[in-house]
C-alpha positions in Angstrom: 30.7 14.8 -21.4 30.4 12.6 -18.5 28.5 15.0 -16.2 26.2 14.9 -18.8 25.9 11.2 -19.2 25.5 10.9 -15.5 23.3 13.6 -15.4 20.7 12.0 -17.4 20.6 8.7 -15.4 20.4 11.1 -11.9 17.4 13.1 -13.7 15.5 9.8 -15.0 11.9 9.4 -13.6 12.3 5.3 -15.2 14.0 4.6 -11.9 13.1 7.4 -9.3 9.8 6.2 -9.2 10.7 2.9 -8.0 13.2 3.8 -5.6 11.0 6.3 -3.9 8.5 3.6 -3.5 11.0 1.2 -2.2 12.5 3.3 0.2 9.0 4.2 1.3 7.9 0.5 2.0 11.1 0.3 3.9 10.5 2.7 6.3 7.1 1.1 6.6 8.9 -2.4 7.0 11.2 -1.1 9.6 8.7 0.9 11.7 6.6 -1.8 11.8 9.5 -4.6 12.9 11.1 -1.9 15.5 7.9 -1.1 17.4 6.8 -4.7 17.0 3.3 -3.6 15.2 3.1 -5.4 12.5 -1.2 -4.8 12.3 -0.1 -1.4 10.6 2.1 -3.0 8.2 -0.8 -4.0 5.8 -3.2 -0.8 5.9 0.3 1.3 5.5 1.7 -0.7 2.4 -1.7 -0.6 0.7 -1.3 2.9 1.2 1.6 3.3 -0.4 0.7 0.9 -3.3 -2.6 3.3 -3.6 -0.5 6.7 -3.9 2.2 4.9 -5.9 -0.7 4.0 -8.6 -2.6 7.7 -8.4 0.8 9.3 -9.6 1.5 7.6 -12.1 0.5 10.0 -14.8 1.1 13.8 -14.8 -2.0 15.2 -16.2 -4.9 16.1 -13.8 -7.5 14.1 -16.0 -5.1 11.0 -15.9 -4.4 11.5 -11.9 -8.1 12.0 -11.5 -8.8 8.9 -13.5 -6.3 6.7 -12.0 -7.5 8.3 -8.3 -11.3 6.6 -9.2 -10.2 3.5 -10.4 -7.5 2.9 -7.4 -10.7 4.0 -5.2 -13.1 1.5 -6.6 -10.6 -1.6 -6.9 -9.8 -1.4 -3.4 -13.3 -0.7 -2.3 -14.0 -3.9 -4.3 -11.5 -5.8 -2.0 -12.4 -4.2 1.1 -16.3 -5.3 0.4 -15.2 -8.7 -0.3 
């Protein structure tokens, strides 16, 4: 019963997301502070923020959707 129970929380996309986007801005954080090039740290977390909103749904139409919108808004601020 308690495999179980854990099981679900281990399985649970509501909080794998996040931590794979954490640990990925952490190793962004601690390349840049190690190799003293903090320049990359901006284009590199964008990055990350960019693929972390393009998978957000699981349906082809929804990632292609999200891929175009994510595109434009940071064409937008790039233009600006």
């Amino acid at each position: 019963m308690l495999y179980k129970h854990w099981q679900y929380y281990i399985l649970n996309r509501l909080w794998q997301e996040p931590v794979r986007i954490f640990v990925a801005m952490s190793c962004v954080a601690l390349f840049a502070w190690r190799h003293h090039t903090v320049i990359w740290t901006i284009p590199l977390i964008l990055g990350i923020v960019a693929a972390a909103l393009t998978d957000i749904d699981d349906r082809l139409a929804g990632r292609l959707k999200n891929i175009v919108i994510t595109l434009v808004c940071f064409a937008v601020a790039t233009i600006s």
